[in-house]
Structures are given as structure tokens and as C-alpha cells.
C-alpha positions in Angstrom: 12.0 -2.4 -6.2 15.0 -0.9 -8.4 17.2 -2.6 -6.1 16.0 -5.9 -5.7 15.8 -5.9 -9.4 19.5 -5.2 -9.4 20.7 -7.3 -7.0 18.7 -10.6 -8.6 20.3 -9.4 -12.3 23.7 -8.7 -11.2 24.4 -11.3 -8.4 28.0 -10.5 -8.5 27.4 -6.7 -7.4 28.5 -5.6 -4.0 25.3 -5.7 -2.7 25.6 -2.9 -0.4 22.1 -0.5 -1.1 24.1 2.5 -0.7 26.5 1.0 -3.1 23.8 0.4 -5.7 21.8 3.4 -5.2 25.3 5.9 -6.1 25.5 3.2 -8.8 21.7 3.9 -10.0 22.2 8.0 -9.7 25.3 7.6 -11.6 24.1 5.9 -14.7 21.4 8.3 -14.6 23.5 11.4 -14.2 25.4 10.1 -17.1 22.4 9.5 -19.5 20.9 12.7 -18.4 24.7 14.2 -19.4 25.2 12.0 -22.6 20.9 12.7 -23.8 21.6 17.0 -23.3 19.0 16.3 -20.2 21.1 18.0 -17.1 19.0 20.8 -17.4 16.1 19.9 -17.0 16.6 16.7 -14.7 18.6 17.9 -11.6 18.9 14.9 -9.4 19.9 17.0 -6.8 16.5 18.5 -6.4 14.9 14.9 -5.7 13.7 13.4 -2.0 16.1 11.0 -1.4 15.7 7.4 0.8 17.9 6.6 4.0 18.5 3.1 5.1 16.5 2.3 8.5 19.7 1.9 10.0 21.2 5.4 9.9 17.4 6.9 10.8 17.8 7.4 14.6 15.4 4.9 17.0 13.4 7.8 18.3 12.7 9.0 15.1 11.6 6.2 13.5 9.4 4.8 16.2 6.7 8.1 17.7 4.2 7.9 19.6 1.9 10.1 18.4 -1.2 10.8 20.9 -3.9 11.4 19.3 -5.6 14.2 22.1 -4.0 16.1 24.9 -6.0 16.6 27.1 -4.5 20.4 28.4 -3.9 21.4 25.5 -4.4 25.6 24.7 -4.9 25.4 20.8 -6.4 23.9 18.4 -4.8 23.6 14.6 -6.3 22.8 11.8 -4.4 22.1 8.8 -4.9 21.2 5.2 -3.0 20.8 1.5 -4.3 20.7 -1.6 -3.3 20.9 -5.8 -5.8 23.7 -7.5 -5.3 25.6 -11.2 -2.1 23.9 -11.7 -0.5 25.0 -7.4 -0.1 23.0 -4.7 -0.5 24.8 -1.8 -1.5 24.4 2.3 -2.5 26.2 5.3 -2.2 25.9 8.8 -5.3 27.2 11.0 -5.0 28.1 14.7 -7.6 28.5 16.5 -8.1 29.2 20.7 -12.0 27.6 21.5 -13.6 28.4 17.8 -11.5 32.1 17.4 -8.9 32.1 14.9 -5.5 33.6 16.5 -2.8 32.7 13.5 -3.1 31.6 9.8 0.3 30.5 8.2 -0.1 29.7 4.6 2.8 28.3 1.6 2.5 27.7 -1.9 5.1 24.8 -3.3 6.2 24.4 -6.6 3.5 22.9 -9.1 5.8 19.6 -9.2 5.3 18.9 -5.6 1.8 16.8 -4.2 -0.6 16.6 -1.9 0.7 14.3 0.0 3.8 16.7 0.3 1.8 19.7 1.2 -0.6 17.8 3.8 3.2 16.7 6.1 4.6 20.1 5.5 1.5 21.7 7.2 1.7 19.1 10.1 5.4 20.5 10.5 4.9 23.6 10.4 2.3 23.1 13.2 4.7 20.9 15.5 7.4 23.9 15.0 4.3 26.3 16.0 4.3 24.2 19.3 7.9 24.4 20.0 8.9 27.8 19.3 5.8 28.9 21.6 6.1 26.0 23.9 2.5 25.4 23.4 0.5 22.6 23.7 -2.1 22.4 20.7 -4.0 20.1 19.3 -3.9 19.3 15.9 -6.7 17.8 13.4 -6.0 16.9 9.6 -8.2 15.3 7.2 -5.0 13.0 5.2 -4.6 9.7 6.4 -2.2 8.9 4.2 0.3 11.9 6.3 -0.6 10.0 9.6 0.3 6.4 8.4 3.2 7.6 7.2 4.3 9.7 10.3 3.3 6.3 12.3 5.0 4.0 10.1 8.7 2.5 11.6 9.6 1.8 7.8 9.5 5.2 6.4 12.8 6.1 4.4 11.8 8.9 2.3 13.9 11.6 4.2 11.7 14.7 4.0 8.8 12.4 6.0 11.5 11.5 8.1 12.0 15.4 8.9 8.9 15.7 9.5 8.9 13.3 11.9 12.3 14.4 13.3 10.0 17.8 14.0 7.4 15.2 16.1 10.2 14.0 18.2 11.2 17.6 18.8 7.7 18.1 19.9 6.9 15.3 22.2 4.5 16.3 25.1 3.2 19.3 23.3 1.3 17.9 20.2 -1.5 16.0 19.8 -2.6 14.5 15.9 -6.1 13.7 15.1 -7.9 12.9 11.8 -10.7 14.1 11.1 -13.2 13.4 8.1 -12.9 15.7 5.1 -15.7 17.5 3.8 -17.7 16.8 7.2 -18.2 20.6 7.7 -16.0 20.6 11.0 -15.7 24.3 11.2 -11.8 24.7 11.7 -11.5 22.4 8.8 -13.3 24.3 5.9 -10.9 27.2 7.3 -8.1 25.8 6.6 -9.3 24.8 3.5 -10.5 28.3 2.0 -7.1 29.5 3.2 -5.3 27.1 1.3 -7.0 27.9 -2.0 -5.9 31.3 -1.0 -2.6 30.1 -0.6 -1.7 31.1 -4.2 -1.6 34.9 -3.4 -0.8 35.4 0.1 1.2 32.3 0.5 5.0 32.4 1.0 7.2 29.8 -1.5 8.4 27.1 0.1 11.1 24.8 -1.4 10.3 21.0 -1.0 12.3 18.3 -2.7 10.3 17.3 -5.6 8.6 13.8 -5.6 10.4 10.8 -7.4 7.1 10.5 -9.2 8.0 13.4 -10.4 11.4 11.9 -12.0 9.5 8.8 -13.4 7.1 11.5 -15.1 10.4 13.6 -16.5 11.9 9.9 -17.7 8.7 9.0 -19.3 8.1 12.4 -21.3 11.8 12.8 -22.7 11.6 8.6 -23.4 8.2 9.2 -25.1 9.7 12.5 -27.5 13.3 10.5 -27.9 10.9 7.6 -29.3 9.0 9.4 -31.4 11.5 11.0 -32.9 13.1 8.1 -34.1 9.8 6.6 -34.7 9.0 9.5 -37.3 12.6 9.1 -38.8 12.7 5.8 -39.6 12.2 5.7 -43.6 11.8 2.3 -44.7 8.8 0.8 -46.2 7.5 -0.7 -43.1 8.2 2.2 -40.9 6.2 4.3 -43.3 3.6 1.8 -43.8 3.1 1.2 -39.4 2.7 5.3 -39.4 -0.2 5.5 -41.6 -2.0 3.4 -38.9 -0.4 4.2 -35.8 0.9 8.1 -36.8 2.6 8.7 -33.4 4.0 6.3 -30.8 1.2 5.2 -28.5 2.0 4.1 -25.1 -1.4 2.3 -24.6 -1.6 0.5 -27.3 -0.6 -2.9 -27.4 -0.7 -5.3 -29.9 0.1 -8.8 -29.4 -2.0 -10.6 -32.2 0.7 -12.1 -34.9 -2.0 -11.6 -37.8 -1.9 -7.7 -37.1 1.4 -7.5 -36.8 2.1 -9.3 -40.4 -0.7 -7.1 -41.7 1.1 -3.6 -40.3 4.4 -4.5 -40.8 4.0 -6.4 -44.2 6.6 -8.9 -42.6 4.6 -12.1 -42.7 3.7 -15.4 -45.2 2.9 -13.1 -47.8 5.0 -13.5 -51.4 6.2 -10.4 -51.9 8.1 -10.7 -48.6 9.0 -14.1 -48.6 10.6 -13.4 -52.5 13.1 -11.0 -50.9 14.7 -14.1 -49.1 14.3 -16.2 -52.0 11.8 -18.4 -49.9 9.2 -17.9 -52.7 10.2 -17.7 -57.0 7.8 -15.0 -57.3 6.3 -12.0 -55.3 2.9 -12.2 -57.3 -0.7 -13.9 -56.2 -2.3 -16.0 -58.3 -4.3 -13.0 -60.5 -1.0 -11.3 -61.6 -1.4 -8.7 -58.3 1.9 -7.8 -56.1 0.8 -10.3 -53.1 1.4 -7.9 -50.5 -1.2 -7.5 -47.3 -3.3 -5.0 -48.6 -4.1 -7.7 -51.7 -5.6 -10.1 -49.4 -7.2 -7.8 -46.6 -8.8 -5.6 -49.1 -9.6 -7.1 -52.4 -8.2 -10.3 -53.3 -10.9 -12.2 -55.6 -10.5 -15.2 -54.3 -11.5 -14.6 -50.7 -13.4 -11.4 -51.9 -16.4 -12.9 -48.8 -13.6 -12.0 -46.1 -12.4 -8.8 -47.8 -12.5 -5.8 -45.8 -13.2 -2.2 -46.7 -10.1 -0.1 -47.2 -9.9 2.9 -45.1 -9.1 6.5 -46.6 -5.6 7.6 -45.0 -7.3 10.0 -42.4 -9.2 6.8 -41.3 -6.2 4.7 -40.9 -5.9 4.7 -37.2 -9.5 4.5 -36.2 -9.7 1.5 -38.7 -6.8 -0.2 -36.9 -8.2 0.5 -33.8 -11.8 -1.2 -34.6 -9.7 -4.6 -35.9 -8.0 -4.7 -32.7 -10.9 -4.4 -30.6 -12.8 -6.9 -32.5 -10.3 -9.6 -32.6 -10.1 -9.3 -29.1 -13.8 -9.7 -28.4 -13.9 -12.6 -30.9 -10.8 -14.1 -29.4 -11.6 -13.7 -25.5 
């Protein structure tokens, strides 16, 4: 999406997606440099996307059957995020007996979806270093679509489908339903939520989800900041009723917006430009919005109750819901 977005902006760009991608981690090495953020955003650390082109045929196209029919094992494998971990197991089993539990922990920014295709890699490695034909059963579609999809560019799913290929004639992958009570499933899964103890590290790349959650956080704080900084009389006024920047709230009704920011058809604004002789109302009051929201005489039958400071943002937030209701 980043790219196409580039590439319909900048039309005179060499187009070239590896071109525009070292352009994209450039511009945000720099700002992570230039903002003190090198630190705590290592790019370097992130999954990264190949083109299709340089992704080997047999790699991107498996055939993946779904039983063998000869096979010796069967492994049951599972991932999941508890207490703040991610963590997975993998489960073998010879006719119901359990012969070999592997379990990893990953670091608390990787996912599920990560820790479901590591456990189906380590299983296919299982199967080659042993030479072993097993059978294995997983409750995450999403790890199966992606292992069957020809489109895939994320390179760690394309390692683990690299291990597949590696693996041909000795696997078999099979979904099964979660929470079904299929007997080698709830194994693996108790072992995974033991993963946090007994589980060895293993070092993943982190998710770019995680970088668009880094981004979001420091560009939150950085706004903020300057949010709470800004001393004029409309930045003051705005943070009695919204005190911190709010991502979720949205306000696209004009009237509110001359009412927060003061900036509107009121006289004492329009006098600063000279637009209006005079910044008073009609009763000798400054005729700022407060005057006429709260307790202008003239249109006391639309006055509204003024809020104590404390009550400032729930106030605001009752307006806004109400003129929408009113105006939907």
C-alpha cells in the first residue's frame, strides 16, 4: 500500500519497488536519527518483504498434502500470547504416546501468527533431521493459507516454507478445530502455556505491526507534548475540554469547533481583524463563546449549563454525541 501510494504521488520516481522501499527505510532511519529514536526503533530487527520474483518457483508454489498415509508420527503443534509471552510447542506423538516435546518462548513483541509458523518449522526440521515421515495437525488457519499462498512476500513465512520444500515427501499438514478436545491438541496447548519456563528463546524478526505500533506511540507523546506547550489563548482554552490529545475523537462539526477554539463569528474575535468596531455584545459583556453558550440574556431559552473545569471533558463529550444524534 506504502508503495502504490508513492508511486501515484511521485510519478516521476524510478518506480523500481526495491528502489522505493531503500527510499522508505531511509527516510525512516533518518527521522528515527534526527527524533533521538535509533534506540528504540532498530529497523534491522523488522521481517522484511521480497519481490515474487527473487522468491524461488518451488518455494513459492508447495504442495502441501494434507495426510500421508505411511507416516510414523503424529505432531501436534500450537502458539499462543498469555501474561504478556508469546510462546509455542511442538507435540510428538507415536499412536497416542508422547515421544518428544520441543517448546520456545519469543519475545513479547512477536504474535501468534508468528509463533503458530515457527512451530510448523520446527516440526518440518523434526522430519528431516530424522528422516521421518510425520503427520502434522495445527488448529491456525491463518499459518496454512499463508504457507499455501503463491503471493506470500513476508520473508520469515517464506522460510518457513523454504523448510516445506526441504521436507517434501515427509510431511503431511492438517487443520484441525481448536478447542475440539482432540487429545494431542490440548497437549500441545498446556505445553505451550508452559512454554514461559521451560521454553528456550528464540529470536524472530519482529512484526511490522509492531513498527506501526512504535510510530504510533512516539507520534502520540511527540504530539502531546507540543500539544501541552502550546500557550496561547486557544491552545489553553481546547485543553480545558480536551486535556490530552485524543486519537478517537473527532470532531468535524464547525459550531464546536468555533465554540473550542473561540475562532468563529463572535466579536471579540472578529475585532482583532478589525472586521467588527467593537468586541462587546449588546449588554456591555466581552462577546466571546462562553457569553452566548452559557448565559447571554437574550437567548437565555438556548443557554446551556456551564461545566466546573473537572467536568469540562465529559461536557464536551455529551455536546458531541448529541449533535450527532440530532444531526444523523
Amino acid at each position: 500500500m506504502m508503495l502504490s501510494a508513492m508511486k501515484n504521488i511521485t510519478p516521476s520516481l524510478t518506480t523500481d519497488p526495491l528502489t522505493i522501499r531503500r527510499r522508505i527505510n531511509s527516510l525512516i532511519s533518518r527521522s528515527c536519527r534526527s527524533r533521538g529514536l535509533a534506540g528504540t526503533i532498530e529497523l534491522d530487527k523488522f521481517d522484511h518483504y521480497l519481490l515474487l520474483s527473487d522468491i524461488p518457483l518451488n518455494v513459492r508454489v508447495l504442495n502441501l498434502p494434507e495426510r500421508l498415509d505411511d507416516n510414523i508420527f503424529e505432531v501436534y503443534t500450537d502458539g499462543l500470547k498469555v501474561a504478556g509471552g508469546v510462546r509455542f510447542s511442538v507435540c510428538i506423538l507415536n499412536k497416542e504416546i508422547q515421544q518428544k516435546t520441543i517448546c520456545h518462548k519469543l519475545e513479547p513483541n512477536n504474535i501468534v501468527f508468528q509463533a503458530e509458523l515457527a512451530a510448523l518449522g520446527v516440526a518440518a526440521d523434526w522430519a528431516v533431521e530424522n528422516n521421518t515421515k510425520i503427520n502434522i495437525f495445527t488448529d491456525s488457519k491463518s499459518s496454512i493459507d499463508a504457507l499455501k499462498s503463491h503471493r506470500t512476500k513476508s520473508n520469515f513465512v517464506n522460510s518457513i516454507k523454504n523448510k516445506f520444500r526441504l521436507a517434501k515427501r515427509l510431511v503431511g499438514l492438517t487443520r484441525v478445530k481448536a478447542q475440539a478436545g482432540i487429545p494431542g491438541n490440548e497437549l500441545a496447548d498446556q505445553f505451550a502455556k508452559l512454554a514461559t519456563t521451560n521454553g528456550e528463546l528464540m529470536n524472530l524478526p519482529l512484526p511490522y505491526s509492531y513498527l506501526k505500533f512504535q510510530l504510533k506511540r512516539i507520534l502520540l507523546e511527540s504530539w502531546n507534548d507540543g500539544y501541552t506547550q502550546y500557550h496561547s489563548a486557544s491552545g489553553t482554552r481546547i485543553r480545558a475540554y480536551v486535556p490530552p490529545v485524543d486519537e478517537k475523537m473527532l470532531i468535524c462539526i464547525k459550531y464546536i469547533l468555533y465554540f473550542l477554539t473561540g475562532h468563529g463569528p463572535f466579536p471579540c474575535y472578529l475585532s482583532r481583524f478589525k472586521i467588527l468596531s467593537s468586541p462587546y455584545s449588546e449588554c456591555g459583556a466581552i462577546a466571546d463563546p462562553d457569553r452566548y453558550v452559557f448565559q447571554c440574556r437574550y437567548i437565555n431559552e438556548f443557554n446551556l449549563g456551564r461545566p466546573t473545569e473537572n467536568a469540562k471533558p465529559l461536557w464536551l463529550e455529551n455536546i458531541c454525541l448529541v449533535k450527532l444524534i440530532v444531526t444523523s
